[in-house]
N, C-alpha and C positions, 0 to 999 in steps of 0.2 A: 766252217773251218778254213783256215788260211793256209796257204799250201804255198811257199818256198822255190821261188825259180829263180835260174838265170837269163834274160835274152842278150843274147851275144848278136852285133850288128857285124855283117862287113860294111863298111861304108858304102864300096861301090854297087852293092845286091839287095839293100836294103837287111829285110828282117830275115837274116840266116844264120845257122852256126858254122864255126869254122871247122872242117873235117881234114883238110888236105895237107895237114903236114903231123910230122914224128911226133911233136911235143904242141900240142892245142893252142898254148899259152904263148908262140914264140911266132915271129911273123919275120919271112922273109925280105929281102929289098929289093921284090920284082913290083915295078911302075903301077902294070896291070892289074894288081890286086887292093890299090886302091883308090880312093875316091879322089877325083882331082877337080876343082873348079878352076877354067883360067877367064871366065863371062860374068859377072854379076849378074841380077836379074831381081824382079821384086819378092821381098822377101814374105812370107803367109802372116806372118807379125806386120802388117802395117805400118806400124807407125818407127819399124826400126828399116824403112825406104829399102833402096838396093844394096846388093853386096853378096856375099859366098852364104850357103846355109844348107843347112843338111835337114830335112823332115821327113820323122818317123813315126809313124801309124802302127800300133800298138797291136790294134784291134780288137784290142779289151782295157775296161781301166784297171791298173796298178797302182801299187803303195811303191811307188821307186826309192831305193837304198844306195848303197854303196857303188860303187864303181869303177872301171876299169878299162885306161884309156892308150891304146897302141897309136902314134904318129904313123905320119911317111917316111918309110923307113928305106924308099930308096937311096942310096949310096949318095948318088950326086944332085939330089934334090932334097937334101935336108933341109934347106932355110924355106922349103915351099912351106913343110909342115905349119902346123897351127900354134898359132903363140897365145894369144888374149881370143877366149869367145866367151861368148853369152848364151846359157841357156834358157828356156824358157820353156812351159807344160801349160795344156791346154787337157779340157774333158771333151770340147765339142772341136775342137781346131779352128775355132773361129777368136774364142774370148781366152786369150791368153795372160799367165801370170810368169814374173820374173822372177827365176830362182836364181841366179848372178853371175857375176861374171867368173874365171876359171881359169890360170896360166897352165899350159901343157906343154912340159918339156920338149925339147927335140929331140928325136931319134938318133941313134948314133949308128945305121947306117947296118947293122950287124945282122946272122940271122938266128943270132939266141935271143935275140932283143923279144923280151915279155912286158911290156909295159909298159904305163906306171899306175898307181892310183889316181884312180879322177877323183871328183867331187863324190860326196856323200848329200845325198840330194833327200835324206831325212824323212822318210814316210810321205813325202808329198803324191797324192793321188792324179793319177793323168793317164788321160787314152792316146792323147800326141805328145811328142818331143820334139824343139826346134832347138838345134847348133847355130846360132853364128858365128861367123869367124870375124873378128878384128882385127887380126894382126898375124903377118906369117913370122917367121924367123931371119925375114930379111930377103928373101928373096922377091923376084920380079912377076905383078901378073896375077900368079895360079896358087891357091892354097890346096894342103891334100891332106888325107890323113887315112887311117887301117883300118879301123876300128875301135869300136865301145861294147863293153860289156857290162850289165845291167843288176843287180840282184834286187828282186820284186817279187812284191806280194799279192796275190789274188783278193780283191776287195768285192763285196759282195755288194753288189749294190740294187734293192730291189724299191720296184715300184706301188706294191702292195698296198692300200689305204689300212692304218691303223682301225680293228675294232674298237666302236664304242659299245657299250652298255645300250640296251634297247628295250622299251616295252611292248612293241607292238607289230614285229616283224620276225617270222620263224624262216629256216629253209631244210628241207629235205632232199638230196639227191641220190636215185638210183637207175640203172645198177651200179653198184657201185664197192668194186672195180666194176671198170666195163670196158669194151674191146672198141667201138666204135662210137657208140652214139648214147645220150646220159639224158635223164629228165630232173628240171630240177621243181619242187615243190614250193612255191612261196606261198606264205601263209602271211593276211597282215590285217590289221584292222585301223591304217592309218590311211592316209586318203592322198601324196604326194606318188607323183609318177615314181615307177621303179626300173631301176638301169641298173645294170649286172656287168663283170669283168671277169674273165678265165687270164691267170697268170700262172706262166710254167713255174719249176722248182726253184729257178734265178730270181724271181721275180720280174719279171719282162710279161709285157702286156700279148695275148696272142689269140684273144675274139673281146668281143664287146659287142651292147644292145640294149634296146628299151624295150621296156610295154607300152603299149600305146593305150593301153586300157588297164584297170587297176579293179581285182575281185577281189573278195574274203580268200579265196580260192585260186593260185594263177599257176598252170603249169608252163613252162619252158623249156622245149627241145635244143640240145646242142650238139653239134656234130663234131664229132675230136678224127673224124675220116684222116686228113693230110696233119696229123700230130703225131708224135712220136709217141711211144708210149714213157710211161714217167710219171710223177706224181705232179698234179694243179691243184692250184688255191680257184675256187668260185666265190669273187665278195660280190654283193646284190646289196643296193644302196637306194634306200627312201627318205626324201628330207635327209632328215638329220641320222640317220637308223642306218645300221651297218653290219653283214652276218657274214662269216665265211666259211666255207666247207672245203677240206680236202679231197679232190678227186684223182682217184686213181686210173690212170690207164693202161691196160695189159694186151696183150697179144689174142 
């Protein structure tokens, strides 16, 4: 199931919500509550060299949507704000793609000032977000801005290898629940080494193992001791053969 957020950036705190004033949505024109670049430096994008850039680390990947983007809103440094940037969404923060470029009004300086609408960035999936900035409003040096606000959707992304159909590989696991420690049964009468994978409910890989030897008959101990309790997939994989079993862990 998909489940509905917002992340709200301060620019200069990175991944926080804003709590400190009357009305959430409204941003005062004190300097210090935003993010100022007046240095270049290289950008995590390569190939787009030095210049201003804001990088955000998610720490999970999302389906990014709609948006919501507050300037520098101090008084006497409106033309710092941000004119023309570039964004850009990466899964690993290394191999990045362009979602484009973005003009973002200037602030006017006020402190009912909410906004404006950013970019609707369209279901694209990403665990990083890179800002660059292109162009201030005219001013010298230093671009700034307040913050972004995010609407994103939780994407499930599991590691799991798809069952095939099999003739010739069984699995049995018990106890099952079980509070610490689980046997699993393999049964096979095919003759390719067998290598096994415990994945939590996310699908995220969290033991792995072979046999070194291959019976009619193979039992395997695993230890869930430093796992939370929650429900695992067990898939146990020979040749081409493929089984998985839900395992449950309780207290």
């Amino acid at each position: 199931m998909k489940r509905l957020r917002i992340l709200s950036f301060l620019a200069i705190f990175g991944s926080t919500v804003l709590n400190a004033q009357c009305y959430e949505d409204r941003h005062n024109g004190n300097w210090f509550d935003s993010w100022i670049s007046c240095e270049t430096s290289p950008n995590p994008n390569s190939s787009r060299g030095n210049g201003h850039w804001i990088f955000y680390d998610l720490h999970h990947t999302y389906s990014l949507g709609t948006s919501t983007i507050w300037n520098l809103n101090n008084p006497e440094n409106l033309d710092l704000g941000m004119n023309e940037i570039v964004l850009d969404y990466s899964l690993d923060g290394t191999n990045w793609e362009e979602w484009g470029e973005f003009t973002v009004a200037q602030a006017p300086g006020i402190s009912t000032y909410e906004g404006i609408q950013g970019p609707n960035l369209s279901g694209v999936q990403a665990k990083y977000l890179l800002i660059t900035v292109l162009s201030n409003h005219g001013g010298e040096d230093c671009v700034g801005m307040s913050e972004i606000r995010i609407n994103v959707e939780d994407v499930v992304i599991s590691d799991i290898p798809e069952i095939e159909e099999n003739t010739c590989l069984s699995l049995n696991v018990y106890p099952n629940p079980h509070s610490s420690d689980f046997t699993s049964k393999i049964t096979t009468i095919c003759p390719e080494l067998i290598s096994w994978m415990l994945f939590d409910v996310q699908g995220k890989k969290v033991r792995d193992g072979a046999l070194s030897q291959v019976a009619e008959e193979n039992f395997l101990e695993i230890s869930s001791n430093k796992l939370p309790k929650g429900l695992y997939h067990l898939v146990v994989i020979q040749g081409d053969n493929r089984v998985r079993k839900p395992v449950l862990k309780v207290d």
